[in-house]
MARMARDREN-442112 format. One record per residue: x, y, z of N, C-alpha, C in turn; residue in one letter; residue number from 1. Coordinates in pm, whole numbers, padded with zeros to 5 digits. Layout:
REM residues N
ATOM      n_u      n_v      n_w     ca_u     ca_v     ca_w      c_u      c_v      c_w   residuo   num
ATOM        X        Y        Z        X        Y        Z        X        Y        Z         A   NUM
...
REM end
This chain:
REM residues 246
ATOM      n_u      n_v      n_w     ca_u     ca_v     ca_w      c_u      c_v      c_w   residuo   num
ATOM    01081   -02714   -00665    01108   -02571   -00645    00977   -02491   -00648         X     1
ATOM    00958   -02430   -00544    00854   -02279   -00504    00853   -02177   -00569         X     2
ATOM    00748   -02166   -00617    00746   -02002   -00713    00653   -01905   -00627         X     3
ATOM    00727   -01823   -00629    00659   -01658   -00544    00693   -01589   -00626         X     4
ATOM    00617   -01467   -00656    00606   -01331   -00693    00531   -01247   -00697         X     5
ATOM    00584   -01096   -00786    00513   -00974   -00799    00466   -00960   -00842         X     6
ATOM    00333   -00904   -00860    00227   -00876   -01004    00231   -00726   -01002         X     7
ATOM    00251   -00627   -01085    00187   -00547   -01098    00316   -00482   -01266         X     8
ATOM    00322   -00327   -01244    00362   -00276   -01382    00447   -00173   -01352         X     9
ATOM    00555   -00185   -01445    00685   -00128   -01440    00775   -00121   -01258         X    10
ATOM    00743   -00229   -01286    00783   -00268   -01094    00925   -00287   -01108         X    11
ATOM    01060   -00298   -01167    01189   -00304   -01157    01258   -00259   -01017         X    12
ATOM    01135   -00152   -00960    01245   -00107   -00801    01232   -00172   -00714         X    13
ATOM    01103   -00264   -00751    01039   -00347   -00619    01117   -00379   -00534         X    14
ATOM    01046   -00346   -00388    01070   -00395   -00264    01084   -00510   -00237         X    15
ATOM    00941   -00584   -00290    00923   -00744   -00279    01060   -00837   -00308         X    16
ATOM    01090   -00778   -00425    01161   -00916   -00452    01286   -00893   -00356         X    17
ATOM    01342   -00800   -00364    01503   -00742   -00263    01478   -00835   -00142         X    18
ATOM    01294   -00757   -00093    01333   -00841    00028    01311   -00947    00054         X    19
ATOM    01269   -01061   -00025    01234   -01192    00012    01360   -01286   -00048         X    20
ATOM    01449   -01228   -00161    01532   -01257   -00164    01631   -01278   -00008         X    21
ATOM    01662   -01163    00065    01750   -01125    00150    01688   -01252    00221         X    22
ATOM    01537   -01248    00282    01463   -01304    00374    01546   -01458    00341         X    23
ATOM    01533   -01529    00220    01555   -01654    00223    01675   -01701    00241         X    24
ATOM    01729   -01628    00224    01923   -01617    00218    01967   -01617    00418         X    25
ATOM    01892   -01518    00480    01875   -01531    00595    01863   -01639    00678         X    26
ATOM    01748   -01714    00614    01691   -01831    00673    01713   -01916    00610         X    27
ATOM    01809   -01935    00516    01920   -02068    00414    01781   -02147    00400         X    28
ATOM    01686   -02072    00321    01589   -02124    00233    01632   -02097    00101         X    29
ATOM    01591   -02281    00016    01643   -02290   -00067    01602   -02326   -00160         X    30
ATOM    01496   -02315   -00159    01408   -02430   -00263    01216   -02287   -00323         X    31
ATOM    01248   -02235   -00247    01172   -02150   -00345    01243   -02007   -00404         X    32
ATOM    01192   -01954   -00457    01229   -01832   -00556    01111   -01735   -00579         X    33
ATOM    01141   -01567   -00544    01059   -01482   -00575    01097   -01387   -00719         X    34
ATOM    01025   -01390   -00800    01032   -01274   -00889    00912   -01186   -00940         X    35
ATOM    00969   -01136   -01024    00849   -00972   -01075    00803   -01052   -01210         X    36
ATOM    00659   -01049   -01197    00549   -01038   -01245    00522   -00895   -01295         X    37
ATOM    00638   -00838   -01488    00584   -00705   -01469    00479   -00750   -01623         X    38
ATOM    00380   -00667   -01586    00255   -00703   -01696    00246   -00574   -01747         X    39
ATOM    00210   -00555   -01835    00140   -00427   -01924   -00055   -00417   -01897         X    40
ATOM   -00073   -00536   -01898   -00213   -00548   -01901   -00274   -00674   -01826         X    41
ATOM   -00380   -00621   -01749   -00424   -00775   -01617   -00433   -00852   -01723         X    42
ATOM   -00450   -00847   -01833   -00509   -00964   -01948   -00427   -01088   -01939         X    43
ATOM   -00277   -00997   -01947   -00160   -01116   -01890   -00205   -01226   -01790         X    44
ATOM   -00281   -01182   -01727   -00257   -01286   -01553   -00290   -01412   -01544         X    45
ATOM   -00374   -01488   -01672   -00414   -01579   -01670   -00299   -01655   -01693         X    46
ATOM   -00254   -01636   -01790   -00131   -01686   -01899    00006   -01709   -01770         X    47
ATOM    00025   -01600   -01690    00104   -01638   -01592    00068   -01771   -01500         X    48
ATOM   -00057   -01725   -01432   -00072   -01855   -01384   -00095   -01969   -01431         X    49
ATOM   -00120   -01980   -01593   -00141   -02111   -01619    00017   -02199   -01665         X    50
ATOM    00103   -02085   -01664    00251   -02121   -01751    00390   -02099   -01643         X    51
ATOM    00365   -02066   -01541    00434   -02056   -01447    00477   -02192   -01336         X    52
ATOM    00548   -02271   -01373    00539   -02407   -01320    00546   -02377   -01133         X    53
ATOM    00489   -02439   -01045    00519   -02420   -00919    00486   -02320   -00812         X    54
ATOM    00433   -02232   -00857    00373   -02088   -00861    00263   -02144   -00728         X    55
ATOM    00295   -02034   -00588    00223   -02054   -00468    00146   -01946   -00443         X    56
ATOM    00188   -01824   -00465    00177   -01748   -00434    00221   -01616   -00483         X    57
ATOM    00131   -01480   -00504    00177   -01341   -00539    00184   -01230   -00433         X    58
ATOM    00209   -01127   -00441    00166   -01008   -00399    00176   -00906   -00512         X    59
ATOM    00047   -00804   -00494    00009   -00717   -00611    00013   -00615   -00563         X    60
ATOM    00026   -00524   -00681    00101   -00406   -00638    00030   -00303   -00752         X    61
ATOM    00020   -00161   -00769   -00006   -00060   -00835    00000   -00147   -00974         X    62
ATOM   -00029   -00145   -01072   -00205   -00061   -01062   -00284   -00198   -01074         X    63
ATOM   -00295   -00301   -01030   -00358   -00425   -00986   -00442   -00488   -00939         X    64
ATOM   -00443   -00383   -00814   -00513   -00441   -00686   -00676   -00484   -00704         X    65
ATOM   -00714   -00359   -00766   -00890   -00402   -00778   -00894   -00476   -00865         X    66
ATOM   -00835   -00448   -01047   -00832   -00526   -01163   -00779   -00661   -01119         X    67
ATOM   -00729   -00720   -01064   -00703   -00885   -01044   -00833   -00947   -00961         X    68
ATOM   -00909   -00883   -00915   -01050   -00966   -00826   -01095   -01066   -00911         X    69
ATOM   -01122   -01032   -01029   -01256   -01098   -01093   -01201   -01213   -01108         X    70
ATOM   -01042   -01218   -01130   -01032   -01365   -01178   -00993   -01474   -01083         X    71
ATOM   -00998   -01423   -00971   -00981   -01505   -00833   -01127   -01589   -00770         X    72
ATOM   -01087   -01713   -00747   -01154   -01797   -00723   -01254   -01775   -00547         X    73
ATOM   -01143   -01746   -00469   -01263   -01675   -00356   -01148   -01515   -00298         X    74
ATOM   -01283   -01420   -00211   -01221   -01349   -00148   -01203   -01315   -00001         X    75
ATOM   -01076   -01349    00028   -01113   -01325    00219   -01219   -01243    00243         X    76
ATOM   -01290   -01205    00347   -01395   -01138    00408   -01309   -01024    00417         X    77
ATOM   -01205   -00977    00462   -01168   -00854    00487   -01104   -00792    00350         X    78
ATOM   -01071   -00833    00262   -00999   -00811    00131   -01146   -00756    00060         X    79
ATOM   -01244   -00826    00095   -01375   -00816   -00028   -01457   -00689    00035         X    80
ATOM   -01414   -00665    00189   -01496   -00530    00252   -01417   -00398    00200         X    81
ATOM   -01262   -00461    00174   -01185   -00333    00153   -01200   -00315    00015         X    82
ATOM   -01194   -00400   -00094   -01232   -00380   -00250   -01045   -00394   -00316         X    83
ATOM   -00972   -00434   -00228   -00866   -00434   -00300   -00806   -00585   -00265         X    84
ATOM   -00710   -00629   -00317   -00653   -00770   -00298   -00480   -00720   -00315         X    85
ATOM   -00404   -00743   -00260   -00255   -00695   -00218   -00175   -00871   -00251         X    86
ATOM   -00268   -00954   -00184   -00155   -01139   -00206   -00268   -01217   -00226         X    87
ATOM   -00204   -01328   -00267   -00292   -01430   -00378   -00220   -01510   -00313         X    88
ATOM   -00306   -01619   -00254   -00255   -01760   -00230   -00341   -01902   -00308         X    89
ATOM   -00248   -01930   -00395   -00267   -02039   -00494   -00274   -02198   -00413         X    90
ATOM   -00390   -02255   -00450   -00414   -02365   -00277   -00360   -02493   -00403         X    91
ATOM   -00367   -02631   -00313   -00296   -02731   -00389   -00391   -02713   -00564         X    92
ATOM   -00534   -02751   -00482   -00624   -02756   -00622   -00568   -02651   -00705         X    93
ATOM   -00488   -02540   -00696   -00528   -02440   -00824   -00582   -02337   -00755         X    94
ATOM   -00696   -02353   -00664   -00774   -02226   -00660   -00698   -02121   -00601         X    95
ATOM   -00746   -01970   -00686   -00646   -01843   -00653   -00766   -01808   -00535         X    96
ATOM   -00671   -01737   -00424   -00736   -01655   -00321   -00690   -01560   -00278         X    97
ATOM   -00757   -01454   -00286   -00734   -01322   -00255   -00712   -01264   -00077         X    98
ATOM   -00576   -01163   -00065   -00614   -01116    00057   -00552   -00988    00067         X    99
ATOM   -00628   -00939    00190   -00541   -00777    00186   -00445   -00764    00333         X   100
ATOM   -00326   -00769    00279   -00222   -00740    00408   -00200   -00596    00424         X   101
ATOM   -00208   -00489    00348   -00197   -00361    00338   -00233   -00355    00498         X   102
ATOM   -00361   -00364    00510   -00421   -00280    00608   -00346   -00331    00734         X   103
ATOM   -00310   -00431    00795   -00255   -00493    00855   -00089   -00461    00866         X   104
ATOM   -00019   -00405    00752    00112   -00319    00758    00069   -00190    00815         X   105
ATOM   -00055   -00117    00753   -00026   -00004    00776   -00062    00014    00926         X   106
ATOM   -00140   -00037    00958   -00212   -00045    01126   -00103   -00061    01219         X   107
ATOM   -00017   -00180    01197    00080   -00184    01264    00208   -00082    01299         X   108
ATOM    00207   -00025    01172    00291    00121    01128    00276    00258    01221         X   109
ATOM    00153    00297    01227    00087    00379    01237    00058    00368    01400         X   110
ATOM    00002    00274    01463   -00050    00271    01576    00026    00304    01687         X   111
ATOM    00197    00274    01676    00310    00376    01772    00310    00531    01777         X   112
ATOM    00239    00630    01689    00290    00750    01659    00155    00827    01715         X   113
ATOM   -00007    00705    01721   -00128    00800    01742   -00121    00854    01886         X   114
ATOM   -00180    00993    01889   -00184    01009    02015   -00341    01083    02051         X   115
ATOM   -00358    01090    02167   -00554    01149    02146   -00572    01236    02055         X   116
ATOM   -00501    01296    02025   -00558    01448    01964   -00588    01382    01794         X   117
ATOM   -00530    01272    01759   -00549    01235    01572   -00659    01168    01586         X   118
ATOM   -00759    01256    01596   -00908    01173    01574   -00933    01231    01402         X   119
ATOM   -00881    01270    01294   -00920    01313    01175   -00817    01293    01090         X   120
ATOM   -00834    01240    00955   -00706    01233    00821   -00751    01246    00725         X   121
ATOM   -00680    01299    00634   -00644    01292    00499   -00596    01157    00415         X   122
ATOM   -00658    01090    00346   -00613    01031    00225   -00639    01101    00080         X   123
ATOM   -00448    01080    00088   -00448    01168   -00083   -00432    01063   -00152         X   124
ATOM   -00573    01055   -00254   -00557    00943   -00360   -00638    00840   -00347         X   125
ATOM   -00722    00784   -00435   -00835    00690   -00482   -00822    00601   -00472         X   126
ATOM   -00685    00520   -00502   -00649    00405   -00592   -00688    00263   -00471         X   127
ATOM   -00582    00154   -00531   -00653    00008   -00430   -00549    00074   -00293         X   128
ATOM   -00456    00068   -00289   -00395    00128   -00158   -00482    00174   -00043         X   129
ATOM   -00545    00300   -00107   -00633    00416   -00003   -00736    00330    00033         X   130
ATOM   -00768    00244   -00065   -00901    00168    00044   -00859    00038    00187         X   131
ATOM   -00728    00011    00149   -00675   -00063    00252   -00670    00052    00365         X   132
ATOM   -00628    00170    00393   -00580    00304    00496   -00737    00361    00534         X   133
ATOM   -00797    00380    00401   -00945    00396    00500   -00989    00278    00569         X   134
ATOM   -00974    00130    00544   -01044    00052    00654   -00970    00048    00779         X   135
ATOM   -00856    00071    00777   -00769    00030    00880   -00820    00206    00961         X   136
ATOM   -00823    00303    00928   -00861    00425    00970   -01056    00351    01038         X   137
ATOM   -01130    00323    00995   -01216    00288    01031   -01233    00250    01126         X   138
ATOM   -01146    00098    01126   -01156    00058    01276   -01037    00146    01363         X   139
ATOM   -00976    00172    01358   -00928    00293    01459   -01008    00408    01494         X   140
ATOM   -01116    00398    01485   -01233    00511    01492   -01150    00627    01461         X   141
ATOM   -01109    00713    01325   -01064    00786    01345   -01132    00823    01184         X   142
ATOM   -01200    00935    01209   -01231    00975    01096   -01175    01053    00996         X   143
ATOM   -01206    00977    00851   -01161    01051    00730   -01220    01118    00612         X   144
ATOM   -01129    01149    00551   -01142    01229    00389   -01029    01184    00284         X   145
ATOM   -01125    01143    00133   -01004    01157    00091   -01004    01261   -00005         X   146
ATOM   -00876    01296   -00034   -00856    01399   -00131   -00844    01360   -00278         X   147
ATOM   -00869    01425   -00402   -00826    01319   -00560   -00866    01506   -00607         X   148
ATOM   -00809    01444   -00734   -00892    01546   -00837   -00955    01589   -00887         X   149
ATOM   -01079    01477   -00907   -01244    01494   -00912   -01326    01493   -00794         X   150
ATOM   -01431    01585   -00794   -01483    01498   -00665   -01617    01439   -00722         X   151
ATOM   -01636    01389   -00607   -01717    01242   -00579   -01808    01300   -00448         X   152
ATOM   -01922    01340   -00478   -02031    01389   -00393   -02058    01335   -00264         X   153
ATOM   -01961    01433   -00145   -02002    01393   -00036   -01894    01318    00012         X   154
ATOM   -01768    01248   -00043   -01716    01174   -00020   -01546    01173    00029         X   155
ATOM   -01518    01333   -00083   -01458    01370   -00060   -01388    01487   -00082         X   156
ATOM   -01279    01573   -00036   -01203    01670   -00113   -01132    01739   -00240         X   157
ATOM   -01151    01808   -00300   -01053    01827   -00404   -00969    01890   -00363         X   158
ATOM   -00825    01908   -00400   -00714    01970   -00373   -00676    02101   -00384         X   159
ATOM   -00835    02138   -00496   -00806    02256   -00483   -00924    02368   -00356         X   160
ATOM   -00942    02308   -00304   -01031    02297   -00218   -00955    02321   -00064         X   161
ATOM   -00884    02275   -00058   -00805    02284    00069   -00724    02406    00049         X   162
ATOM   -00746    02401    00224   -00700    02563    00242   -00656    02549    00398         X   163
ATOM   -00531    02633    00443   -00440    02583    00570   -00542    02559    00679         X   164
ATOM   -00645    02629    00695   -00686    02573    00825   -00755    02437    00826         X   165
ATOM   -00823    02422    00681   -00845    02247    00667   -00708    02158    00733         X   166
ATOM   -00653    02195    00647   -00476    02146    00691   -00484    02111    00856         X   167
ATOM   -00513    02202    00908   -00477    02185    01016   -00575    02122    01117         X   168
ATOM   -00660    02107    01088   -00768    02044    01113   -00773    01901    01131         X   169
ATOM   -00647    01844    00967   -00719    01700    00975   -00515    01669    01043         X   170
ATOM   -00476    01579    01153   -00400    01583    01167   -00294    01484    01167         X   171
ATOM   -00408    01371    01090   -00298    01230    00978   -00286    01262    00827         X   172
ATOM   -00193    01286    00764   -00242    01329    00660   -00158    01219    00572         X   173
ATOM   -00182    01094    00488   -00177    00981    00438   -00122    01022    00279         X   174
ATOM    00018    01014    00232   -00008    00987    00113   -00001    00873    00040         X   175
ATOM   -00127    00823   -00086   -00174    00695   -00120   -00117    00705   -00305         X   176
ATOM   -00060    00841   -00310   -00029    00893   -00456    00095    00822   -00473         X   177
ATOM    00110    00805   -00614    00280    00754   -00714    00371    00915   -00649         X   178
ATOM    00306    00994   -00668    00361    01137   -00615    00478    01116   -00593         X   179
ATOM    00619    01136   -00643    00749    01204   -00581    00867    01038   -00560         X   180
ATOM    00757    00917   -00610    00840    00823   -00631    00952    00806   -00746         X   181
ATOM    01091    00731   -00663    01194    00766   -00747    01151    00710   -00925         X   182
ATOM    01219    00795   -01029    01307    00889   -01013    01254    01031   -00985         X   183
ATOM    01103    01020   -01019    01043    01151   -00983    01013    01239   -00836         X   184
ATOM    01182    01264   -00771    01133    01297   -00631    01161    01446   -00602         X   185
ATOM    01114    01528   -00729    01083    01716   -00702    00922    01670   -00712         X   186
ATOM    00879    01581   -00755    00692    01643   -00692    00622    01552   -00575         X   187
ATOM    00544    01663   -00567    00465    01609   -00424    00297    01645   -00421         X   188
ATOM    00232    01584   -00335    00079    01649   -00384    00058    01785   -00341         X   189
ATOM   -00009    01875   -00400   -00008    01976   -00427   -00088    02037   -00272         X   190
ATOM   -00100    02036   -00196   -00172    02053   -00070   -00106    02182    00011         X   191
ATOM   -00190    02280    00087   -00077    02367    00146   -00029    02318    00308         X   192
ATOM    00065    02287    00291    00160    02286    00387    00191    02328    00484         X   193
ATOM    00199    02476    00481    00199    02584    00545    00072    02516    00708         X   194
ATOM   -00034    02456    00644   -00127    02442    00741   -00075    02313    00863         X   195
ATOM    00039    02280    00825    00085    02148    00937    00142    02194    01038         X   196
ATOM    00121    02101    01162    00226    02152    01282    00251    02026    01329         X   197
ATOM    00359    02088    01443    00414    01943    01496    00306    01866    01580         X   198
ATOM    00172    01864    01573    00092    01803    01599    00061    01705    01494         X   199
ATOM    00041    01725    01379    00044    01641    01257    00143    01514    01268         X   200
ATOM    00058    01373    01181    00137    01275    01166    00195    01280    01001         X   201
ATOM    00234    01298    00951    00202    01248    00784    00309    01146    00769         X   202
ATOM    00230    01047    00686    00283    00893    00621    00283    00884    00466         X   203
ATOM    00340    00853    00462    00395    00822    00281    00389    00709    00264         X   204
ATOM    00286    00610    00189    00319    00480    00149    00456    00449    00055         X   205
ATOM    00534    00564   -00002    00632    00560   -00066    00730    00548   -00009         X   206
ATOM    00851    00471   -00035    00968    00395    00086    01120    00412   -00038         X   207
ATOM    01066    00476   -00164    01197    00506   -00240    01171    00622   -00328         X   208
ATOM    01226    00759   -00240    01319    00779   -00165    01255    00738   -00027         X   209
ATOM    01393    00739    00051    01333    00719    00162    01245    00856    00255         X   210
ATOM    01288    00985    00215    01206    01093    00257    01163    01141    00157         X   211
ATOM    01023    01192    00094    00967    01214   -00010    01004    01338    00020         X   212
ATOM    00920    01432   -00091    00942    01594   -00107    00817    01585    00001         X   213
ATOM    00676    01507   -00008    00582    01512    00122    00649    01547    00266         X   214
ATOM    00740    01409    00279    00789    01427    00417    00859    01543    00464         X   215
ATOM    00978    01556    00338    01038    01670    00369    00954    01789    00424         X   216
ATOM    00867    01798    00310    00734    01953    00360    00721    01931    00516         X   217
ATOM    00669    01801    00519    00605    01805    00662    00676    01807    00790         X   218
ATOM    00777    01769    00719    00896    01770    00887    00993    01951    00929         X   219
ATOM    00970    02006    00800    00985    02141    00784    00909    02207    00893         X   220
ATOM    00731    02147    00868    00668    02226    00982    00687    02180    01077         X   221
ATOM    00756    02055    01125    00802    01986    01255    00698    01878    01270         X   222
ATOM    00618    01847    01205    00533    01704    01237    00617    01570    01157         X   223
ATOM    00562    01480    01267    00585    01363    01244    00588    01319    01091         X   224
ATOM    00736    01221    01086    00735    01168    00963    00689    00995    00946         X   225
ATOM    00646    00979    00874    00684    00811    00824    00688    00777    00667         X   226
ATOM    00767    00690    00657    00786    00630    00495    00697    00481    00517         X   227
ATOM    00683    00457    00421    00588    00293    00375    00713    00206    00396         X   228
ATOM    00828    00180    00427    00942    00083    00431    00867   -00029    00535         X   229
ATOM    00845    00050    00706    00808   -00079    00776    00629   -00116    00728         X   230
ATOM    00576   -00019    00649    00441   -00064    00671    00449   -00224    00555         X   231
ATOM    00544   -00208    00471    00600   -00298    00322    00628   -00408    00412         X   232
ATOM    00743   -00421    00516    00763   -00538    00569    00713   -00583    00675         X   233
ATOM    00599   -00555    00762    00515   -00609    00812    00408   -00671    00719         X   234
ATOM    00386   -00615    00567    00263   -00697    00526    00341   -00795    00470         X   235
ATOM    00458   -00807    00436    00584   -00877    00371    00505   -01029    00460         X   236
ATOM    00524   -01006    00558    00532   -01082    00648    00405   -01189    00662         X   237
ATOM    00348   -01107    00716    00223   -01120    00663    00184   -01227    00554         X   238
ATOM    00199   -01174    00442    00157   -01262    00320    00260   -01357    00361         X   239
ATOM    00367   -01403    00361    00436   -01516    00438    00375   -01613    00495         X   240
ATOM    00325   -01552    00576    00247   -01651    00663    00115   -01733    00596         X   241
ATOM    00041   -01637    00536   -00085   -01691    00430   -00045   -01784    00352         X   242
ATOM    00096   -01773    00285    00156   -01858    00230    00136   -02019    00264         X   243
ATOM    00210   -01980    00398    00238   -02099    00449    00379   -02222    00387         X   244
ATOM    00431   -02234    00358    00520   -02304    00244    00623   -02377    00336         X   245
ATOM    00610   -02330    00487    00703   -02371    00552    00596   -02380    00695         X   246
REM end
């Protein structure tokens, strides 16, 4: 028997497991099993992998992504440019290897909705996520900013800083924040709104609820919506394949 799972903290709503459950049930696979990996502290992670019989493979999730590097044995080339690691593929020897499917969900997500005029975006939020959306923004030649609460010289926005015609200016506007995830779905990032039009794309890596208080704002001004649901099961997929198990 195959062991797959989740790494990250207070993960109970997870996507992962629902859907790889469904996935195997689908495809009357029977012989491996996904579950949640919920940790309090990366300190855990060793102890998992050393006590976890059968164990192939993870995917990592908030707040993880950068804190699990060090203890991984190598890092894909594109995982180690982006600074975050999303799936872990455990090879016969043992050795853990890092990779980033993020960018590869979200690219795929995203690339139906661009049209000439989104040459500029917004990422709200620091964390390992936003660095998967800025590389994938990179190679889409489409230049960015991100937004946080401190700033960081040169690099990026503060929130309180923005003002509608910025708004309107940048016309992907990415959220990378916990912001407005269930059960907390009255908040949203604090940004004015007012500055969107139906020229605007905005994306929510958040997929529960399925329309954030973000989206809602933004579809108010009539721009484009998206939730993180398909960007989740294209990287789903993804790490699948890295897998390999079949």
């Amino acid at each position: 028997m195959f062991k797959l799972g989740l790494l990250g903290k207070n993960i109970s709503y997870s996507f992962s497991r629902s859907y790889f459950k469904k996935k195997f049930e689908n495809e009357n696979i029977t012989d491996i099993t996904y579950e949640n990996f919920d940790i309090q502290n990366i300190l855990s992670f060793p102890s998992i992998i050393k006590n976890t019989k059968g164990l192939k493979g993870m995917n990592v999730t908030i707040p993880y992504k950068e804190e699990v590097m060090p203890y991984l044995d190598k890092i894909n080339k594109k995982a180690k440019a982006i600074g975050a690691v999303n799936t872990i593929k455990i090879t016969k020897k043992g050795k853990l290897i890092g990779y980033n499917t993020d960018c590869y969900g979200f690219k795929k997500t995203l690339k139906p909705f661009l049209k000439p005029e989104h040459k500029k975006a917004l990422i709200l939020g620091t964390g390992g996520a936003s660095k998967a959306i800025a590389y994938t923004l990179k190679e889409l030649k489409i230049e960015y900013r991100y937004v946080s609460r401190n700033s960081v010289k040169g690099l990026n926005f503060t929130y309180n800083m923005l003002t509608e015609e910025m708004i309107n200016d940048y016309q992907i506007i990415i959220n990378c924040t916990p912001l407005g995830t269930f059960p907390d779905i009255d908040v949203c990032p604090d940004i004015p709104y007012k500055g969107i039009s139906e020229n605007h794309v905005l994306f929510d890596l958040i997929y529960n609820p399925e329309e954030t208080k973000f989206l809602k704002l933004g579809k108010q001004q009539k721009a484009t919506t998206i939730n993180g649901l398909k960007m989740l099961e294209f990287q789903a997929e993804k790490s699948w394949s890295i897998w390999k198990l079949y």
